[in-house]
C-alpha positions in Angstrom: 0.0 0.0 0.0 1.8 3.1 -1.0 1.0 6.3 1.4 0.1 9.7 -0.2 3.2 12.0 0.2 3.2 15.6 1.9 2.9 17.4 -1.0 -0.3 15.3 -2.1 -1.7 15.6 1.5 -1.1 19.5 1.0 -2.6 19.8 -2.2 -5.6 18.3 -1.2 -6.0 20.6 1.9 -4.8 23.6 -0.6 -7.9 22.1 -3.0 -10.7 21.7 -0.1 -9.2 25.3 1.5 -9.7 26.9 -2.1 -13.5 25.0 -3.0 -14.5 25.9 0.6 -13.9 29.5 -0.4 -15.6 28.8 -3.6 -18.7 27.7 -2.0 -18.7 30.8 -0.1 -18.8 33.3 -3.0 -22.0 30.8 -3.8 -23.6 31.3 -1.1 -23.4 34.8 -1.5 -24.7 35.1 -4.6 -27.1 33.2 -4.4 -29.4 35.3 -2.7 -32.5 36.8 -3.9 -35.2 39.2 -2.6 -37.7 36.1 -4.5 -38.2 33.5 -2.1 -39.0 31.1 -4.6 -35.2 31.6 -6.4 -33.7 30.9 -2.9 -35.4 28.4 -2.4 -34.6 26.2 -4.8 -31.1 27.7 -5.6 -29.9 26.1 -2.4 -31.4 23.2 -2.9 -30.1 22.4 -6.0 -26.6 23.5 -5.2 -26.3 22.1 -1.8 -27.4 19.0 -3.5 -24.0 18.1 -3.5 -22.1 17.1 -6.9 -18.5 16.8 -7.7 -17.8 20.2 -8.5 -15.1 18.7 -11.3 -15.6 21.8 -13.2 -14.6 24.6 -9.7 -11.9 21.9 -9.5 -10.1 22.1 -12.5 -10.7 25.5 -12.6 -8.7 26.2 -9.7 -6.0 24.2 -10.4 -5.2 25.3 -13.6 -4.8 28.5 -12.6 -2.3 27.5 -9.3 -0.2 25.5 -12.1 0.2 28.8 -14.1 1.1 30.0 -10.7 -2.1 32.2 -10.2 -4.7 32.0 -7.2 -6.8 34.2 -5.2 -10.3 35.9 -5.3 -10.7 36.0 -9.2 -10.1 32.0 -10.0 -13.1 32.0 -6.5 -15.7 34.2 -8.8 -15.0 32.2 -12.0 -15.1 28.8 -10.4 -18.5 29.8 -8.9 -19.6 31.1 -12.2 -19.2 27.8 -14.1 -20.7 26.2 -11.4 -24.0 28.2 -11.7 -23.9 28.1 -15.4 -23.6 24.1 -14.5 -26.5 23.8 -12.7 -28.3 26.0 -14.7 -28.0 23.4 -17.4 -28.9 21.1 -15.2 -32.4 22.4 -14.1 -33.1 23.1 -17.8 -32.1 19.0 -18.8 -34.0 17.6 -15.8 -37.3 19.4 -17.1 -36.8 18.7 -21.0 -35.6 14.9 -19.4 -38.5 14.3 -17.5 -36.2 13.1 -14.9 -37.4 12.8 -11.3 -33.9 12.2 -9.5 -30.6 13.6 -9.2 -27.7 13.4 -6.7 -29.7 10.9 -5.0 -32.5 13.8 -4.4 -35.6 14.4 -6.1 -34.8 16.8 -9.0 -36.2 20.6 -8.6 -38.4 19.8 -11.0 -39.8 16.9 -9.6 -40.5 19.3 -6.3 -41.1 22.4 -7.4 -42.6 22.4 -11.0 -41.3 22.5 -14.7 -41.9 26.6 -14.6 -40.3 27.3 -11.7 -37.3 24.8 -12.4 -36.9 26.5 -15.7 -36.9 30.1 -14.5 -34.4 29.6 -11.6 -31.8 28.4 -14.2 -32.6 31.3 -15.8 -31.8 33.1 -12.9 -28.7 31.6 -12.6 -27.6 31.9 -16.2 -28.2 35.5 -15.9 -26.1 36.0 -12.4 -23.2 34.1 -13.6 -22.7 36.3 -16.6 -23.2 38.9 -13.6 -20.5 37.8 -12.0 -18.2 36.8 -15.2 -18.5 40.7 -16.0 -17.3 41.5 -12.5 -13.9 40.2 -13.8 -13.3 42.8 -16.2 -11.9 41.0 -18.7 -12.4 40.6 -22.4 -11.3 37.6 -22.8 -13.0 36.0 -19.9 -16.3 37.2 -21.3 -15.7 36.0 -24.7 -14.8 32.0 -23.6 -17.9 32.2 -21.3 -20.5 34.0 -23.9 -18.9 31.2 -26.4 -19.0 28.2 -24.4 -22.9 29.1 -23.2 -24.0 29.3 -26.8 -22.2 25.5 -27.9 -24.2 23.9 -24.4 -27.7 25.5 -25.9 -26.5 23.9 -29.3 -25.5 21.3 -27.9 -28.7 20.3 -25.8 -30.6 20.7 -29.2 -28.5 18.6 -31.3 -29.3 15.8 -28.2 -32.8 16.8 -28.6 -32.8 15.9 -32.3 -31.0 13.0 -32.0 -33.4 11.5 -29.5 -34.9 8.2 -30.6 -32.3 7.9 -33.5 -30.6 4.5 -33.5 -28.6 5.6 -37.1 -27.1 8.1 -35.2 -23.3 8.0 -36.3 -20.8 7.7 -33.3 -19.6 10.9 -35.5 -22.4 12.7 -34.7 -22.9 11.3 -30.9 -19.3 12.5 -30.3 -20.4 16.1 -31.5 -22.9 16.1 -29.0 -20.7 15.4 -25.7 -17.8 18.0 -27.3 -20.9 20.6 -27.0 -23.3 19.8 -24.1 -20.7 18.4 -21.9 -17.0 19.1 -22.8 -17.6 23.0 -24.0 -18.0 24.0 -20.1 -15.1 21.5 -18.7 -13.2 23.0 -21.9 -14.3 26.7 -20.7 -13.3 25.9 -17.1 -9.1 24.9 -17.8 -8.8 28.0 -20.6 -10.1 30.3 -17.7 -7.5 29.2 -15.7 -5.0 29.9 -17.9 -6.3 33.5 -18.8 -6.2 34.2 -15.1 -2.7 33.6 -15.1 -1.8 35.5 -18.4 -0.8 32.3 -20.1 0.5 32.3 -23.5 -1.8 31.9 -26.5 -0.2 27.8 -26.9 -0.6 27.5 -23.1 -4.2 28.5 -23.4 -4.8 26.3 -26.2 -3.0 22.9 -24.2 -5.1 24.3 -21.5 -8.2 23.9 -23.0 -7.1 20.8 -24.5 -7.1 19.5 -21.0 -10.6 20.5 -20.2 -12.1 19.3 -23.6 -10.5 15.6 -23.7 -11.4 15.6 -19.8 -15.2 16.8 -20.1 -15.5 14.0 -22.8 -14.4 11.3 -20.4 -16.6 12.2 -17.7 -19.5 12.3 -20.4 -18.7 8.7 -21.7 -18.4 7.4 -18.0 -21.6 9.1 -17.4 -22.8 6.6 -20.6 -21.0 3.5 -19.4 -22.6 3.8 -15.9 -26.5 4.2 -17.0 -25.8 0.9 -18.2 -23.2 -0.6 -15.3 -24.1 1.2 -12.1 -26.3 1.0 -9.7 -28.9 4.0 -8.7 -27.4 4.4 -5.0 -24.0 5.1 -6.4 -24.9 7.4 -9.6 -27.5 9.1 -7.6 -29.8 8.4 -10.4 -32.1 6.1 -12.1 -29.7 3.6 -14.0 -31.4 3.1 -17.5 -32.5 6.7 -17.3 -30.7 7.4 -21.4 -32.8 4.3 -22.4 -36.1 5.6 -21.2 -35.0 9.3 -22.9 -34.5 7.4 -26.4 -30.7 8.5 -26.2 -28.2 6.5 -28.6 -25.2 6.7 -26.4 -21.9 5.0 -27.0 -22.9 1.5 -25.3 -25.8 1.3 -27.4 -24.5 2.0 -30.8 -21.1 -0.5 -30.5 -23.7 -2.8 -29.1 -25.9 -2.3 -32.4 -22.3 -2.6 -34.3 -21.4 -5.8 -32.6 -24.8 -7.7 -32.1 -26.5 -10.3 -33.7 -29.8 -9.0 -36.0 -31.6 -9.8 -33.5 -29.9 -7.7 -31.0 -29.5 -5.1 -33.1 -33.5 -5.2 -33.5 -33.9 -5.5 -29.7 -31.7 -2.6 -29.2 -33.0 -0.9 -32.2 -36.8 -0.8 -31.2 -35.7 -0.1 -27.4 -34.0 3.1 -28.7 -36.9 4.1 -31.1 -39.1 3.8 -28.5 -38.2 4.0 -25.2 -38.5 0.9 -23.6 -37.0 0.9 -20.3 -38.9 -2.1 -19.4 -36.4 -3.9 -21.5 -33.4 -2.6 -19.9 -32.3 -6.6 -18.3 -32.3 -7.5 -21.8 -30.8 -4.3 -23.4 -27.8 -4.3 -20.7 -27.4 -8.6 -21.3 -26.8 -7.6 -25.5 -24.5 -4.4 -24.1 -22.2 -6.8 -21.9 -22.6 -10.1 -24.3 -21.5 -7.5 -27.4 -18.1 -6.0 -24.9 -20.0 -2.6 -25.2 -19.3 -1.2 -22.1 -15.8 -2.7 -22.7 -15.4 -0.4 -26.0 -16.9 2.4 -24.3 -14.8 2.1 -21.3 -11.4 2.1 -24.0 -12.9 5.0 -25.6 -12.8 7.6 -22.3 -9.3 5.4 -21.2 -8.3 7.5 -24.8 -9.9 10.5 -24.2 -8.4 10.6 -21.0 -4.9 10.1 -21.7 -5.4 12.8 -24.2 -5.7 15.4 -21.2 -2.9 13.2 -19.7 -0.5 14.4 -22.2 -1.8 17.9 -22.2 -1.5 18.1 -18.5 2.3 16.8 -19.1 3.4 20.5 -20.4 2.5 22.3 -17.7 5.3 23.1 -15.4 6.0 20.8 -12.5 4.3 21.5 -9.3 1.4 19.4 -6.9 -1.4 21.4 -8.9 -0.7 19.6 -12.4 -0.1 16.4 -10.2 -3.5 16.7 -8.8 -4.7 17.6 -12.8 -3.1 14.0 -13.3 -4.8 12.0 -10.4 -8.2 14.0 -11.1 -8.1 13.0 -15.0 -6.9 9.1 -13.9 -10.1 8.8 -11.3 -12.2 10.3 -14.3 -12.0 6.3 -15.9 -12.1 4.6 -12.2 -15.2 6.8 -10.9 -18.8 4.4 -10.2 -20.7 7.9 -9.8 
C-alpha cells in the first residue's frame, strides 16, 4: 500500500481550503429578494455534486502560478452556469432524481425549475463581468452558446438508432466538454498564459469533459442507482443513442440489433435486463470504457506540459479517477 506524500496531503488541503472559499462566494450570490429563487437555488446547489468543473478550474490556474479571489468568482460562475444546465435537462428529461434527491423539477414544478436556471444563467454572466476582462467574457459568452447547441442537437437526435458515433461525439464536445473545456482555458487566462498555453489548457478540459461524459454513458448501463444518484437506464427511457448502445448495435447479432433498435426508437425501459445482457454479451461497455481510457490520456498528455508542481499532479490524479469513478 503506498502512502500519499506531503505534498499530495497538501494539495488536497490547498484544494478543499480553495473549494471551501468557492462555496462561499456561492452562497453569497445566491441570494434573492424572491423566495422562490432561494429556495430552490440552495437546494439544488447544496445537492452536492462533484464540482469537477470549480476543481479544474482552480487548479489550472495554481499550475500557471495564479490563485486568489478572481479564479473563486469564476469557479463559482461555471458552477451556476452548470446547474443551470442542469435544471433546464432535468425538465426537458423528465427526470425525477438527481444526486440521490428528487430533481427541482420533480419538487417544485417544470416553470419554476426553468426560471431559476434562468436566474442563474443571468447571475453568472453577472458575475463573469465583475472580472473585467475581455477575454474571460468571450470563452464564457462562447462556451454558453455551444451547451444550448449542444442540448438541441441531443434533442434531435433522440430516438435515432442511425445516429453516427460521429455525430454522438459532436454532442458530448458541446453539451458536456464546452464548459469543462471553458473551465481549464479560464484558468489559464487568469494567469496570463501564452496563447499555446491557453490552447493545451483547454485541451485538457475538452478531452477531460469528454471522459466524464462517456463514463456518465457506461454507468447508466453498469451502475447502480445508489451510487450514480440516479435512475440507471434513465438514457434508455429518454431514447438517447449513447456510446454503449451504438457498438452494441455494431457488434450484435440482427436480432440484438433489432432488440436494441426498437428499445432506442421507443423508449422501452422495461427492457433494460435485456438491453444491458446484449450491451455486456457485445463488450459494449468494454469499448466504451477504452474509448474515455483515450480520451483521457489525451488530457494526460496535455497536462504533461505544464510546469511541474502538486497542482498539475493533482490535474493528473483528477483525469486518472475520471475512468475509475462508479458515480
Amino acid at each position: 500500500m503506498t502512502t500519499p506524500s506531503t505534498l499530495e496531503l497538501d494539495c488536497v488541503a490547498w484544494l478543499d481550503a480553495q473549494m471551501g472559499m468557492v462555496d462561499g462566494v456561492i452562497r453569497e450570490q445566491l441570494h434573492s429578494d424572491v423566495a422562490l429563487v432561494n429556495q430552490i437555488g440552495h437546494y439544488i446547489v447544496g445537492s452536492g455534486g462533484q464540482r469537477v468543473r470549480p476543481r479544474l478550474l482552480l487548479l489550472v490556474a495554481a499550475a500557471l502560478n495564479h490563485q486568489g479571489p478572481r479564479a473563486h468568482t469564476l469557479a463559482a460562475v461555471v458552477e451556476f452556469i452548470h446547474t443551470a444546465t442542469l435544471l433546464h435537462d432535468d425538465v426537458v428529461d423528465e427526470s425525477n432524481l438527481r444526486r440521490g434527491r428528487q430533481t427541482a423539477n420533480a419538487m417544485f414544478g417544470n416553470a419554476a425549475a426553468v426560471l431559476v436556471g434562468d436566474f442563474l444563467y443571468s447571475r453568472a454572466f453577472q458575475m463573469m463581468v465583475s472580472v473585467q476582462s475581455m477575454p474571460v467574457l468571450d470563452i464564457l459568452a462562447n462556451a454558453t452558446n455551444v451547451i444550448a447547441e449542444g442540448e438541441v442537437l441531443q434533442l434531435m437526435n433522440m430516438h435515432d438508432p442511425d445516429l453516427a458515433v460521429e455525430d454522438y461525439l459532436k454532442v458530448i464536445r458541446y453539451k458536456t466538454a464546452k464548459l469543462f473545456e471553458a473551465s481549464a482555458e479560464l484558468g489559464a487566462v487568469l494567469a496570463d498564459a501564452p496563447a499555446a498555453t491557453r490552447q493545451r489548457c483547454a485541451e485538457i478540459g475538452r478531452h477531460l469533459g469528454t471522459t466524464f461524459q462517456l463514463m456518465d454513458d457506461l454507468l447508466d448501463y453498469d451502475g447502480q442507482t445508489e451510487a450514480l444518484g440516479k435512475n440507471v437506464g434513465d438514457d434508455l427511457r429518454e431514447g438517447k443513442p449513447t456510446l454503449p448502445l451504438l457498438l452494441a448495435m455494431q457488434h450484435g447479432t440482427a436480432e440484438e440489433r433489432a432488440l436494441v433498435r426498437q428499445a432506442i426508437e421507443n423508449g422501452e425501459v422495461e427492457r433494460l435486463p435485456e438491453v444491458v445482457a446484449v450491451v455486456r454479451r457485445t463488450n459494449a461497455l468494454e469499448g466504451t470504457r477504452r474509448a474515455a481510457e483515450q480520451e483521457a490520456q489525451r488530457a494526460l498528455d496535455a497536462v504533461a506540459t505544464l510546469p511541474p508542481s502538486p497542482w498539475r499532479d493533482e490535474l493528473e490524479r483528477l483525469t486518472r479517477w475520471s475512468t475509475k469513478r462508479s458515480s
